[in-house]
N, C-alpha and C positions, 0 to 999 in steps of 0.2 A: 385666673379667678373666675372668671366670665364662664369659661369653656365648664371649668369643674359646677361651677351651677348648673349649668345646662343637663350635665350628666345626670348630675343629681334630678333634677324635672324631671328627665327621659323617664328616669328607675323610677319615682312616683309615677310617672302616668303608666309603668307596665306594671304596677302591685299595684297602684287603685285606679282600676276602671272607670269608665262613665259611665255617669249616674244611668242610662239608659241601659248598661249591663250590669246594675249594682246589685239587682235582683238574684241573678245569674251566677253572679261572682260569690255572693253570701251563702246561694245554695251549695255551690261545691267545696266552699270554704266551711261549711257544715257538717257535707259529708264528708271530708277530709276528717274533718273533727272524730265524727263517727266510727270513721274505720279504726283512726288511733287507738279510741279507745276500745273497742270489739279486739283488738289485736294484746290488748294488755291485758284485760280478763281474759280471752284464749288461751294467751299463752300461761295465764296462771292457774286454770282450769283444765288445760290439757297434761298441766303437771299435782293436781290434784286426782285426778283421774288415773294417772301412772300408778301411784303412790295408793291408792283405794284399792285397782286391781290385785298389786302384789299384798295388799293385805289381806283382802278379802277370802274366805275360804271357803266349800260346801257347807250347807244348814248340818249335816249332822256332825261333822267338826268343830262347828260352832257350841252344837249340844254336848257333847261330846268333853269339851273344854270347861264348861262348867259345873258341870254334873260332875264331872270324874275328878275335882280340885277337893283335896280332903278336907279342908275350911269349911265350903258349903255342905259336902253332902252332911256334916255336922251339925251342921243350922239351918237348915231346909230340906222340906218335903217337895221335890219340882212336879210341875206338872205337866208344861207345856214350854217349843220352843217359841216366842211371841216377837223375833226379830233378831235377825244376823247382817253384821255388814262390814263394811271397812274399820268403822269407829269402833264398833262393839258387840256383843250379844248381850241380851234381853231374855230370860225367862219368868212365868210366870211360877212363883211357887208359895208357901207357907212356913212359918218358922217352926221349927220342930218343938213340941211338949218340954223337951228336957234341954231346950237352949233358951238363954237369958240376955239375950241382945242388948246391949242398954239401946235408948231411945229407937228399939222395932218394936211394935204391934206384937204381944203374942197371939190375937188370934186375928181372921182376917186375909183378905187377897195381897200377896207381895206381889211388886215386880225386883230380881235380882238384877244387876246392870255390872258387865266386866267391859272396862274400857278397853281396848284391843292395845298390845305394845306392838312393833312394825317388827319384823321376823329382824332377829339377830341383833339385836336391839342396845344402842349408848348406854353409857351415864345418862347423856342428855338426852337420850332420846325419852327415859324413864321420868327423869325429873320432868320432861314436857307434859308427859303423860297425867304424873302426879298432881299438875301443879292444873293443869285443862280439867281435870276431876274434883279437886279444890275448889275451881271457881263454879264449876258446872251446880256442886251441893250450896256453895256460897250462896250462887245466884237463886235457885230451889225457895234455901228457908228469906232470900228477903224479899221475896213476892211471896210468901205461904200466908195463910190467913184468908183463903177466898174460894168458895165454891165452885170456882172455876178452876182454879190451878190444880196440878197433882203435887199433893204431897211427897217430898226429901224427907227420910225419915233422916238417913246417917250415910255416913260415908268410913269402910274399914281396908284397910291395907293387911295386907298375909303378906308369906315368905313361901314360894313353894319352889320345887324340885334341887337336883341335888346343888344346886347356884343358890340357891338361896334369893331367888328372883323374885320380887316384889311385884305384888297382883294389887288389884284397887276394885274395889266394889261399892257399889250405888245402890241401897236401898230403897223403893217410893213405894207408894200406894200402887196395884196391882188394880190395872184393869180389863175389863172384856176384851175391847178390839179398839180399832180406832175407826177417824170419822172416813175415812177415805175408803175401809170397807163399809161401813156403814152406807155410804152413798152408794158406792157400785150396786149393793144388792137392792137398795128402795129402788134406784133406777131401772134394774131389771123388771125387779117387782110391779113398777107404774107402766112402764113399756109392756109386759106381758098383758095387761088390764087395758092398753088402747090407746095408752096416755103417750104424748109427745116423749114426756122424759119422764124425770123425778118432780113431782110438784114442788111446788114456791113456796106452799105455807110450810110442808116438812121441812124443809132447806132454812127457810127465816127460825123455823124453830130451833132448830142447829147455831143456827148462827147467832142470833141475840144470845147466849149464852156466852158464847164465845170473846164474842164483842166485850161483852162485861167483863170475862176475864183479861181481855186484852187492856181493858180500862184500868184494872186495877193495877197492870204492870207498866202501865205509862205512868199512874198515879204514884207508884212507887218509883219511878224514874229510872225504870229497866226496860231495854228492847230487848224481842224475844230473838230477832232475827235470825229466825231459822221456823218461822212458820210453814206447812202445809199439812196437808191432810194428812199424814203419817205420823204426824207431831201433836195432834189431837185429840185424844182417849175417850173413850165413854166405857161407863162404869158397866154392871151389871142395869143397873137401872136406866142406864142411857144419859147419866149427866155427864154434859159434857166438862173434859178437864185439859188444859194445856199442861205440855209437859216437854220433858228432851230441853234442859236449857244447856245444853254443851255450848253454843254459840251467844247465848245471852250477856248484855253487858251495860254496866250501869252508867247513865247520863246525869251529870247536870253541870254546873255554872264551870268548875273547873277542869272539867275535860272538853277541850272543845276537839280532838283528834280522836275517831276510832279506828278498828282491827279493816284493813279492806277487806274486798274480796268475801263477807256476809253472804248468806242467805243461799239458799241452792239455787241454782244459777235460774232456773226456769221464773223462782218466785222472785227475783232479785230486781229490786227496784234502780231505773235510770240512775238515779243520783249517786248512786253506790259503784258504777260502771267506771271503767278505767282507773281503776288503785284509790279512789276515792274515799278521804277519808273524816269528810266534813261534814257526813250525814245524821241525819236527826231522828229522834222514836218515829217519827211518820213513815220512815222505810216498812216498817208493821203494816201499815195500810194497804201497801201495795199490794206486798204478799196477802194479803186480805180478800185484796178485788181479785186477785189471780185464782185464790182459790172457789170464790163466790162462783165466776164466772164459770170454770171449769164443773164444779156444781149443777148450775143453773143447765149448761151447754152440751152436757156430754163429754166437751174436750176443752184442751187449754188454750188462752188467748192467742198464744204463740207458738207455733207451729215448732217443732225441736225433736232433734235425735242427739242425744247425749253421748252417743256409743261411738263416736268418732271425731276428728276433730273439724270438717266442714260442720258437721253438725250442729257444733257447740259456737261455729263464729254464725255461721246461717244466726241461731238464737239470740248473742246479742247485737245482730244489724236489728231483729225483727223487734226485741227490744223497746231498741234507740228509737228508730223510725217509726211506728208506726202505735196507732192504737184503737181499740176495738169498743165497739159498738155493744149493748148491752142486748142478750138474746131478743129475739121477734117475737116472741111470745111474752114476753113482760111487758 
């Protein structure tokens, strides 16, 4: 009995240290933390990333896929391709004189939105599809109502080719560009004139807008999570409008579990890291300051190359560990 205590003591004094190396022992026991979790979004990010690639196609494929669907050319006048990607293409166009859309705008900027199916494609992989588009318009009209957000007009399903394969389309409000070109060029614009960057006061103008739309989706008990500069719009006029809720998802008292793995991985907030699924609207904030800052600085808080998989663990060490200081000139 004696001896087996003993043992037992040893194994305590070789898992807890003296207090004179408790310091020591905490920090590796941190960073041990750290890497687990870096290793579990990697690994679920370097298979998001697989799955994007093989989706993904050239812009004029993209154009190409919409335009040439006989549904749309039926009900729109296109005019522009405004975004292609893994998830989907995005064109800007107009509803045609002689179509009667129920709840579209006959006159007016559209944006048309085909959610992408993944080459070769389930049952389930269709019903995923459907069902991500579902919530995406879901989520649209229960934050509409605010000068900030873009308008979900509808959401319609077709049947095309000779399968009889089911398409999904997303109507919204049709705007200029987004904030992320918007910034790139005032930045150019202030730099060509002498200026460090992009001024403060353009920027805070951008952004109290923002803010207020973002207010009214917390208000509504919706995280966007999936903010950045891409996901931003301004109209012809330059209001600003949130938009893209593919990833949005409603909070309150009886959900206390969400979807991991949120937010693009650049903008995605500590708490959300390692499969985490306890997180709250304040993940919003994060991506917030990420983008302010990149804004404000030229470049992102966190240094990242997406295009590989050192790159995507490098991201979230930098993350976890560290955090940045607000530019020198504020």
């Amino acid at each position: 009995m004696g001896a087996a205590c003993r043992r037992d003591a040893q194994q305590l004094a070789r898992t807890r240290p003296a207090a004179s190396s408790a310091a020591q022992f905490a920090a590796e026991e941190g960073e041990k933390h750290r890497r687990a979790l870096s290793r579990t979004d990697h690994q679920e990010d370097s298979r998001r990333a697989v799955k994007r690639e093989a989706m993904a196609g050239p812009p004029d494929a993209a154009w190409a896929m919409v335009t040439g669907d006989a549904w749309a050319q039926s009900h729109f006048n296109f005019k522009e391709l405004k975004g292609a990607g893994a998830s989907g293409v995005v064109v800007s166009c107009e509803q045609r004189p002689s179509s009667n859309l129920p709840d579209v705008p006959a006159n007016g900027p559209l944006a048309l939105k085909m959610p992408k199916l993944p080459p070769n494609p389930t049952p389930d992989d269709i019903d995923d599809v459907e069902y991500s588009t579902q919530e995406e318009v879901k989520m649209g009209k229960e934050v509409a109502g605010n000068d900030n957000i873009c308008t979900t007009y509808a959401m319609f399903t077709t049947l095309t080719g000779p399968q009889h394969q089911k398409r999904f389309w997303i109507v919204q409000k049709g705007c200029e560009t987004t904030l992320g070109v918007w910034i790139d060029a005032e930045r150019a614009k202030d730099i060509a004139a002498g200026m460090y960057g992009i001024g403060v006061d353009k920027v805070l103008l951008k952004f109290y807008p923002l803010l207020k739309g973002v207010a009214h989706m917390h208000f509504k008990k919706v995280a966007h999570l999936d903010l950045k500069a891409e996901n931003v719009f301004l109209t012809n006029t330059e209001t600003v409008k949130i938009g893209d809720f593919g990833l949005s998802e409603k909070f309150d008292a009886s959900i206390s579990h969400h979807t991991p793995q949120m937010c693009t991985l650049p903008y995605r907030a500590p708490e959300m890291l390692g499969g985490k699924t306890d997180y709250t609207l304040e993940v919003d904030m994060w991506s917030l300051g990420v983008m302010l800052y990149a804004a404000l600085k030229g470049v992102a808080p966190f240094k990242f190359t997406l295009d590989d998989d050192y790159g995507r663990f490098d991201l979230l060490n930098e993350i976890l560990r560290h955090r940045r200081a607000p530019p020198a000139y504020l």
